[in-house]
C-alpha positions in Angstrom: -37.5 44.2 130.0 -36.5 42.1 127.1 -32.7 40.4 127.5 -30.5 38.1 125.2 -27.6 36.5 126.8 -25.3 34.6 124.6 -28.4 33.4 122.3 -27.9 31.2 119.2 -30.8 29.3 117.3 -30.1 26.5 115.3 -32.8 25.1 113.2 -32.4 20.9 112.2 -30.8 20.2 109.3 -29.1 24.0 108.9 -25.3 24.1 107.8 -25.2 28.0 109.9 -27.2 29.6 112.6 -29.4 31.8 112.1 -29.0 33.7 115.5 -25.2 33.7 116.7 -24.3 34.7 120.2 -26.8 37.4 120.6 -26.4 39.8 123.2 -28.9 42.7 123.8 -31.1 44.5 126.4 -34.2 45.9 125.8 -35.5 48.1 128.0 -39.1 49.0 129.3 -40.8 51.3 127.4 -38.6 51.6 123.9 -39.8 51.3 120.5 -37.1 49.0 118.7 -37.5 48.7 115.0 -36.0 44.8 113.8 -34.3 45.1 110.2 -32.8 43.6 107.5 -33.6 41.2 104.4 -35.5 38.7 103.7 -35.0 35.8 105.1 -32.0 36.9 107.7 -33.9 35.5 111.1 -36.0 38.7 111.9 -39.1 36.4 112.7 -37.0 34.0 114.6 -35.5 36.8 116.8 -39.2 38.4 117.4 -40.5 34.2 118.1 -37.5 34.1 120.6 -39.3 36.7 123.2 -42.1 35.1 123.5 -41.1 31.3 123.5 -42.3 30.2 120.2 -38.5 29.7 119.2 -37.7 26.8 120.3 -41.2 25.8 121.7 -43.5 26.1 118.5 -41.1 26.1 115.7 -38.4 23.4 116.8 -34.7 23.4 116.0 -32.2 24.3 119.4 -31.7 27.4 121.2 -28.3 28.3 123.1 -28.0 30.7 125.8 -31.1 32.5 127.6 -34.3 34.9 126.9 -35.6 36.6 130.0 -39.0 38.9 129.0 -39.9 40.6 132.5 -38.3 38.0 134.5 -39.4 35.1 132.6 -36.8 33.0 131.3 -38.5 31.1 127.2 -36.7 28.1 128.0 -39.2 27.4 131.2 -42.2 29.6 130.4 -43.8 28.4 126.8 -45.8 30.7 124.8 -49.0 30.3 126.6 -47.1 31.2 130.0 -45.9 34.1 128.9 -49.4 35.7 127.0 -49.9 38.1 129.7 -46.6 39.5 128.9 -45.8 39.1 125.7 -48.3 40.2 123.0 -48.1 39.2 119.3 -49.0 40.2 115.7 -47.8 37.7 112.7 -47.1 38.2 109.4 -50.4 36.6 108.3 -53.0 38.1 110.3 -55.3 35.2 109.2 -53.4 32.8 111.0 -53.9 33.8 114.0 -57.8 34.3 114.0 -59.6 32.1 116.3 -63.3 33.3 116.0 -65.6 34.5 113.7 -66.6 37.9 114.1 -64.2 41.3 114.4 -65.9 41.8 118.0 -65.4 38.1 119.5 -61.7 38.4 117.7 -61.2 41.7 120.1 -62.5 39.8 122.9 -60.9 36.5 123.2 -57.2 37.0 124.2 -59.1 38.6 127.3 -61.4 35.5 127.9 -58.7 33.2 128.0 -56.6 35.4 130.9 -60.0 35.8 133.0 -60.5 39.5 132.6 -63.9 40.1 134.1 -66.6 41.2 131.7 -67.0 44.8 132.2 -63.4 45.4 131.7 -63.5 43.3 128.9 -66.4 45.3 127.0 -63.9 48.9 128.0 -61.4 47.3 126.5 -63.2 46.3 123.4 -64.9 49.7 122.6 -61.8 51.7 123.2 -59.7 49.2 120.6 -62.4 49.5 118.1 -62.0 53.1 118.5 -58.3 53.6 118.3 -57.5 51.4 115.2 -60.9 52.3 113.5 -63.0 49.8 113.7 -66.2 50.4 115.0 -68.0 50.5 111.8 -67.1 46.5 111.1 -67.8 45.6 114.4 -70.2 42.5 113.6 -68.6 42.1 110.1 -67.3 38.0 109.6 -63.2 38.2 109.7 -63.3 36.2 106.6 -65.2 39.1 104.6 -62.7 42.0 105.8 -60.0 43.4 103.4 -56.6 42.4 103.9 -55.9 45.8 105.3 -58.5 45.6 107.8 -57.7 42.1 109.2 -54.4 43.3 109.9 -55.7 46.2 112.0 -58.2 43.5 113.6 -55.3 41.6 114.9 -53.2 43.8 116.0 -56.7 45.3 117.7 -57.2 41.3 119.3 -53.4 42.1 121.0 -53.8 45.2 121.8 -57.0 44.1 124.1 -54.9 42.3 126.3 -52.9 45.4 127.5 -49.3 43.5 127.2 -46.2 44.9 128.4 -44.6 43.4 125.6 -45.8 43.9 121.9 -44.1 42.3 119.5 -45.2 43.0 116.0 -43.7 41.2 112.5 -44.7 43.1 109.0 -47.7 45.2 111.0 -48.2 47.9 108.3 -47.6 45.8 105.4 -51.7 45.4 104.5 -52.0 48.9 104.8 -52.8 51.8 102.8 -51.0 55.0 104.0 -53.2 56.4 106.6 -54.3 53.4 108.3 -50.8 52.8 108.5 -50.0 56.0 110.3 -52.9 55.5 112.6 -51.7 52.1 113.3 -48.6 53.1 114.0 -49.5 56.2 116.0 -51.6 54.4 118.2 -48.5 52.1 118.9 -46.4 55.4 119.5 -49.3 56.2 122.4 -48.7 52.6 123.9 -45.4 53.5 124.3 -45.0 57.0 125.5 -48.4 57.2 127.6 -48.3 53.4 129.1 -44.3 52.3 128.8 -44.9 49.3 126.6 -42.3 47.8 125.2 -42.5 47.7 121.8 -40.3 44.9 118.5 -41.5 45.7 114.9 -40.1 43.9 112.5 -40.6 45.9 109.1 -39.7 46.1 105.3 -41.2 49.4 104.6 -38.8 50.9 107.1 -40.0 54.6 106.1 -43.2 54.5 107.5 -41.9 53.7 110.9 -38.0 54.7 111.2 -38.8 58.4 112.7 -40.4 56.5 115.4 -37.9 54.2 116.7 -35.9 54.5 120.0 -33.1 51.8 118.4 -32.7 49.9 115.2 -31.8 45.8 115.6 -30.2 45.3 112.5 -29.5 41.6 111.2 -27.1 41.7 108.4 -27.5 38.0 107.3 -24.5 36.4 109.5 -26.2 35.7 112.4 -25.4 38.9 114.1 -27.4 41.9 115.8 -26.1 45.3 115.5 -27.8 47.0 117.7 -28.0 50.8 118.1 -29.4 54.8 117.7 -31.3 54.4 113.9 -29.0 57.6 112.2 -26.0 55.6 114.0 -26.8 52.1 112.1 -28.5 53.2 109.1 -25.1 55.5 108.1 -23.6 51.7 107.6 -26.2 49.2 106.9 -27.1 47.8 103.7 -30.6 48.4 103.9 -32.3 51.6 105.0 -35.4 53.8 104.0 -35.5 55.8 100.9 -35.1 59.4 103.0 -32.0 58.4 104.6 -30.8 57.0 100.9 -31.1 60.2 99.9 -28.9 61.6 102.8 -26.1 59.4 102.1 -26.3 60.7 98.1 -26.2 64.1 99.5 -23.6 63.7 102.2 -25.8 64.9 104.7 -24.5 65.0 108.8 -26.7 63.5 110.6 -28.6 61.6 108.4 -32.2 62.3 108.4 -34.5 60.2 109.9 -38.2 62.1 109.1 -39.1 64.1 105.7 -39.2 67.1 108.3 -35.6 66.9 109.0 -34.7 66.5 105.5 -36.9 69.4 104.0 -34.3 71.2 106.8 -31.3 70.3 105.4 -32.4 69.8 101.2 -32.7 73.7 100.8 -29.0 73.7 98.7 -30.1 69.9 97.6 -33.0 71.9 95.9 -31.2 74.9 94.3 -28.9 72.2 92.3 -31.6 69.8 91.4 -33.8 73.0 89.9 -34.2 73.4 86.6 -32.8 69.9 85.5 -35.4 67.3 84.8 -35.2 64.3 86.0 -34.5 61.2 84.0 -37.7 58.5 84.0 -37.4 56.8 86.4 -38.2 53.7 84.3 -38.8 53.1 80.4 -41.9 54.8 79.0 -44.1 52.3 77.0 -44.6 52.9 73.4 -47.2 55.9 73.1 -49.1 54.3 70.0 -49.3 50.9 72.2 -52.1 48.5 71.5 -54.8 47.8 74.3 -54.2 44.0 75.6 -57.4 44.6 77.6 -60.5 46.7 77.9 -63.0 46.6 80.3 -66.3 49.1 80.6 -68.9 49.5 83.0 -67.5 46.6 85.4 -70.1 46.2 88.8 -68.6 44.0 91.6 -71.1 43.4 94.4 -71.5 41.3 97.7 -74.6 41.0 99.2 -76.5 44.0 97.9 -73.2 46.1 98.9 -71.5 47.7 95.8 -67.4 47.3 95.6 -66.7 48.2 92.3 -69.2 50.6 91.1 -69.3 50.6 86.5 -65.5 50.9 86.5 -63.8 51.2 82.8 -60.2 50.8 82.4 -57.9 50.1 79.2 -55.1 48.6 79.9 -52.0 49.0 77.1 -49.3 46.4 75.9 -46.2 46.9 77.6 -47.4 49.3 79.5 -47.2 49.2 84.0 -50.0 50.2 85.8 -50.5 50.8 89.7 -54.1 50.5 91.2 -54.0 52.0 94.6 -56.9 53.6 97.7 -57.3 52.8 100.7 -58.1 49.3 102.1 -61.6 48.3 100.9 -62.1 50.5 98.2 -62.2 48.1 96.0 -58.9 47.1 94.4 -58.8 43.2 95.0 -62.6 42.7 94.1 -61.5 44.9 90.7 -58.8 42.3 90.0 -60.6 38.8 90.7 -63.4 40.6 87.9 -61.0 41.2 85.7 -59.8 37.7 85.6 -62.7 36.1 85.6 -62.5 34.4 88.7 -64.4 36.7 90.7 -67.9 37.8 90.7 -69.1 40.1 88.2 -73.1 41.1 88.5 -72.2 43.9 85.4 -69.8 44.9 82.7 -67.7 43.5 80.4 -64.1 42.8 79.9 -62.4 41.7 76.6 -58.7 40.7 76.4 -57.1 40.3 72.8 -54.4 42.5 70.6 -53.9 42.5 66.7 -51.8 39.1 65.7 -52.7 37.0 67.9 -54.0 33.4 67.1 -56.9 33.7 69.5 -60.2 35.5 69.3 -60.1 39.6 69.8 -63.3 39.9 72.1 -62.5 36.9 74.5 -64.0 37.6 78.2 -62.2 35.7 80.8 -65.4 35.4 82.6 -66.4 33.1 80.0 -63.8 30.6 79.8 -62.4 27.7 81.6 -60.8 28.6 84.5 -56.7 27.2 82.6 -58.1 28.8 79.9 -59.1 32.2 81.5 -55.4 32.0 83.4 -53.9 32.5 80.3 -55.3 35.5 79.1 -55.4 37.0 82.6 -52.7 35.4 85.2 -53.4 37.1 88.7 -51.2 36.6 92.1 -53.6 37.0 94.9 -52.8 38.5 98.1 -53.1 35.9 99.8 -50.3 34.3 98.0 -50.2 30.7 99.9 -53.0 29.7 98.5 -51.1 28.7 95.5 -48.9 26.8 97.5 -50.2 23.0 98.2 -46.9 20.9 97.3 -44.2 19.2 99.4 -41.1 21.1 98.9 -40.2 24.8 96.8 -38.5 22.3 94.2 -41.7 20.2 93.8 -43.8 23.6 93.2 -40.8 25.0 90.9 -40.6 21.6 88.9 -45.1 21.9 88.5 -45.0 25.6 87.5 -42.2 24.4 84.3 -44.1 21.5 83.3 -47.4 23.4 83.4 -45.8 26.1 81.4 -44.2 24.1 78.7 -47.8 22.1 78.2 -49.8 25.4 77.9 -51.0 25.4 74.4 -54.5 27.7 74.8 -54.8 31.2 74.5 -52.2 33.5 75.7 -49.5 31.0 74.9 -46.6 30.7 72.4 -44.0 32.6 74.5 -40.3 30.7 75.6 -41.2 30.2 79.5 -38.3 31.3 82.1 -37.9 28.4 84.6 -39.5 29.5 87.8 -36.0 28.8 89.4 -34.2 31.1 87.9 -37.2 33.6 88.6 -37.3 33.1 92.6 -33.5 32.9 92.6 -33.8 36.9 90.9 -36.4 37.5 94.0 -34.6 35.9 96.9 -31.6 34.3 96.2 -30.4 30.9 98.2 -33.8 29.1 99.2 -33.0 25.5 99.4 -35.2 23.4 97.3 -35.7 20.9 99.7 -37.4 23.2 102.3 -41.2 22.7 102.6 -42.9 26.3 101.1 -45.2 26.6 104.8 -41.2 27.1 106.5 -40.6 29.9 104.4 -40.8 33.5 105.6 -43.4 35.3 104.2 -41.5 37.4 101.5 -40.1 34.0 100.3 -43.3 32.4 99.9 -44.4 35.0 97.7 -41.4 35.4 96.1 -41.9 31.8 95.0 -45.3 32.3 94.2 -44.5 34.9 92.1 -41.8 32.8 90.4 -44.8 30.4 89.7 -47.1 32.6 88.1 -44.1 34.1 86.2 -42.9 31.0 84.9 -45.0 31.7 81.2 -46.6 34.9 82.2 -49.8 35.3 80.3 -50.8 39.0 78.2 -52.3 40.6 81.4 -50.4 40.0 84.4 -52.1 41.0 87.6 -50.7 41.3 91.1 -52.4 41.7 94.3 -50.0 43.0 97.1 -46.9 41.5 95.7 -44.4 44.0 97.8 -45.8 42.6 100.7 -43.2 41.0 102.8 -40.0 42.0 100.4 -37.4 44.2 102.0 -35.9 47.0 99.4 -33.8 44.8 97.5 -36.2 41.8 96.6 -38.5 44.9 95.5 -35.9 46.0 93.2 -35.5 42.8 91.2 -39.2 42.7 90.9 -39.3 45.8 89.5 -36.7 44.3 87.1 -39.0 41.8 86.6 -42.1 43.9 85.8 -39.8 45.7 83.9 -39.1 42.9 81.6 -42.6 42.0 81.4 -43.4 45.3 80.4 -40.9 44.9 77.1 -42.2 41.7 76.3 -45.7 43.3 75.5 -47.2 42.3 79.0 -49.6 44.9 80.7 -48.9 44.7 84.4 -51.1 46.0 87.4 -50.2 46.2 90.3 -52.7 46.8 93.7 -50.8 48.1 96.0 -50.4 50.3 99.0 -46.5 50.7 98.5 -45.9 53.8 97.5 -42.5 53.7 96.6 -42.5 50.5 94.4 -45.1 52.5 92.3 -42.7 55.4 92.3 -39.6 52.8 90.6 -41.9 50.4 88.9 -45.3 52.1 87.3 -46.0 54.2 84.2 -49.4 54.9 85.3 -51.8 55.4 88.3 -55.3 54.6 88.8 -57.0 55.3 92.1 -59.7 53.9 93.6 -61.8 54.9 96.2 -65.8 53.2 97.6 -65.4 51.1 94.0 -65.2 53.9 92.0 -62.1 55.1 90.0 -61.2 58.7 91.0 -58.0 59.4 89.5 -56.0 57.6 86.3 -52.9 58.8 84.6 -49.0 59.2 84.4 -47.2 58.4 87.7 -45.7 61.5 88.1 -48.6 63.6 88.0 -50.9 61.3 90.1 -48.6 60.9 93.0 -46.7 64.0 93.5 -50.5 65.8 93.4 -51.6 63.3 96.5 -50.2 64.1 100.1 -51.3 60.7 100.8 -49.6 58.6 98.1 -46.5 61.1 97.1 -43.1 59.1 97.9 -40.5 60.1 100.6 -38.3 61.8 97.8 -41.2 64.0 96.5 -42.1 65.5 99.6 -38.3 66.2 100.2 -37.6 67.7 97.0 -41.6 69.0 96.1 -42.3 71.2 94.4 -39.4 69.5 91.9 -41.2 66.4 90.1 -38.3 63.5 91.5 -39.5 60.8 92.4 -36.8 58.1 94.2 -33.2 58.4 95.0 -32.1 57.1 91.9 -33.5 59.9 89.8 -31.5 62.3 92.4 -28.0 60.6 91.8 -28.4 60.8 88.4 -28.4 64.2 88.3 -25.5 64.7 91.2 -23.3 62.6 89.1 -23.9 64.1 85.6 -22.1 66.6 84.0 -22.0 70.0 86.4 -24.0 68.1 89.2 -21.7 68.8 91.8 -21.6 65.3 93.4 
């Protein structure tokens, strides 16, 4: 279906290649899972099957791509839409219309399919990836998690042979994510598509993969069976982490197959707790920030329903639910950007020379940024300069100048921030080139630069493979010890394993479960981590934790 012969990619002005004498078949009907950091060329080897590399994106292409007989270099993307179906990074960038219905529909307007096939099509989509309910809802008023599912939906429609799909659960909360991705399974099995995912949260969608295309960074593709390539790769899902630490043969691929083999794994981990698996904050800490009784609304329809939360110095908390229960529209209130109709939310701590009671909501907005700094998910719309060095260069000199309240800490230059995130950008590159990790990474770096009390982050996993993810945890680590509350909105389950001392849960805007990490996850089917349903009913929580206690005294490793 899919074949590389001899393909390299060369983008203007790069020293290396990014793709170097690729060869690989793909055949009909296999489910091929794309891997590897950040920036390797994941997106330009997914843009390569369906013409937008070299077409769209520029720079030179060696050798040939031949999707179902159709060679890029002849057919451009538009040629080969009947084919080739696919699903960005940025779901928003691909919209077209206005409304989730007309989204569904207009892939299949511009190949002609007549209108009572279209209307099938559309009802069965909205069906499959859950969607009926927002039906007539505007695009622009959907969750992140929901536009995701609404453009993989507009693909979908189309019935492709090819679907190629970059990041496609990385919006999502855990069970849309399995639906997405079991509905992808069925396109496989029951109709023989052909299916590319390129994806950072490899264990949500490793058990289902036919082969693993593995980009190591050199301009290779290692190519074969996922146990096969994961037992040597440098990046690989937290389940099979835990097989290499336990020297398990073969290496397990689902939590089912490594419950099987964890029954000795268990006997020597019980009885030993585990160490935490980060710094607990001080118990007697101050709160930074105290909100009661906070009502978010939008157009008579409650989001946040008189939600109170305290949030402590120095302490890491994680707000998680499912998509549209409210998280995001909690954050931009908190802030004091978004709307609030009811509530209030003070942000002070003893010995600090600013008032105790300020309310974001009340200030200016540079003034209100440094009580409350918040990355959105949406983290390009920070972004508006010429070059990563021009945006590094305005985060310092806004950071050395800010004198209002929240200041009077040494800022870290936002270089030396992004390089911790992902390493090697070149300052000269324009931010709307960078892949999606990068670009929040280097937002990220921005708001960092002279992070303010109450640091709040939207999504900011989304994109990052396994390492970047561990040097932010770093990061929110040494914001923690600074004093800093953090919160974090996410769907990642095993960042908030690693990163968070605490868990709120949200669910139709009202807040349904809050306390220690441990406790909240390892209760929740939904939201435990890989290790925790492995190991359960012991109270570990990532791999870490589990070679700690292997390599101790007596642990047998």
């Amino acid at each position: 279906m899919i074949t590389f012969d001899e393909v390299s990619v060369v983008y203007d002005g790069a020293a290396e290649p990014v793709l170097h004498d690729v060869d690989l078949t793909v055949q009909e009907g296999e489910l091929c899972l794309v891997t590897g950091h950040t920036g390797v060329g994941k997106s330009t080897l997914l843009g390569a099957v369906n013409g937008l590399v070299p077409h769209f994106t520029g720079g030179t292409l060696f050798g040939r791509v031949v999707v179902d007989g159709r060679d890029t270099a002849r057919y451009p993307p538009r040629e080969l839409a009947d084919v080739v179906g696919v699903v960005g990074q940025d779901p928003l960038d691909g919209f077209v219309t206005d409304t989730v219905e007309e989204e569904l529909a207009y892939a299949m307007e511009q190949l002609a399919v007549p209108p009572a096939t279209m209307r099938k099509r559309v009802e069965e989509t909205l069906d499959l990836l859950g969607l009926a309910d927002l039906r007539h809802r505007p695009l622009y008023e959907l969750s992140g998690g929901q536009q995701q599912r609404v453009a993989i939906g507009s693909v979908l429609t189309a019935h492709p042979r090819v679907l190629v799909l970059d990041e496609p659960t990385s919006a999502l909360d855990p069970t849309a994510a399995e639906e997405v991705l079991a509905a992808v399974v069925r396109l496989v099995h029951d109709l023989g598509v052909t299916v590319l995912v390129a994806e950072h949260r490899l264990e949500r969608v490793v058990q289902y993969a036919d082969r693993v295309l593995h980009l190591p960074g050199d301009g290779r593709v290692v190519s074969g069976p996922p146990a096969e390539v994961f037992r040597t790769s440098d990046i690989a899902p937290p389940v099979v982490e835990l097989g290499r630490t336990a020297g398990w043969s073969p290496l397990p691929l689902s939590i089912r197959d490594a419950r099987r083999a964890a029954a000795p794994l268990r006997a020597r981990l019980d009885g030993v707790a585990p160490p935490p698996a980060r710094a607990a904050p001080p118990a007697d800490a101050a709160a930074v920030l105290t909100a009661r009784g906070v009502t978010v609304s939008y157009r008579g329809v409650p989001a946040v329903r008189e939600v109170g939360v305290e949030l402590r110095a120095g302490e890491v908390t994680a707000l998680m639910g499912r998509n549209g229960s409210g998280k995001s529209s909690l954050l931009w209130a908190l802030q004091g950007s978004g709307p609030r109709q009811a509530g209030s939310v003070r942000v002070g701590a003893a010995g600090e020379d600013r008032p105790r009671a300020a309310d974001p909501g009340k200030l200016s907005a540079a003034d209100a940024r440094r009580l409350v700094g918040l990355v959105p998910q949406t983290a390009t719309d920070l972004l508006y300069l010429e070059s990563v060095d021009q945006e590094l260069a305005q985060a310092d000199r806004e950071s050395a100048v800010a004198t209002g309240p929240g200041a009077g800490t040494v800022p870290v230059p936002a270089r030396d921030i992004l390089d911790r995130l992902v390493p090697d950008v070149a300052g000269s590159t324009h931010p709307r080139d960078l892949s999606e990790g990068q670009r929040l990474a280097l937002v990220l770096a921005i708001q960092l630069t002279a992070a303010p009390p109450v640091v709040l982050l939207d999504e900011p996993t989304r994109g990052l493979d396994y390492r970047a993810k561990e040097q932010l945890a770093g990061i929110v680590d040494g914001l923690a010890r600074e004093g800093r509350s953090v919160v974090i909105a996410t769907h990642d389950v095993e960042f908030v394993a690693r990163a968070a001392d605490r868990v709120v849960v949200m669910a139709e805007g009202d807040v349904v479960a809050d306390g220690p990490t441990p406790e909240v996850i390892v209760a929740s089917p939904v939201f435990a981590p890989q290790i925790a349903k492995v190991v359960a009913p012991l109270p570990y929580l990532t791999v870490g934790q589990v070679a700690a206690v292997l390599a101790g005294p007596g642990g047998g490793a």
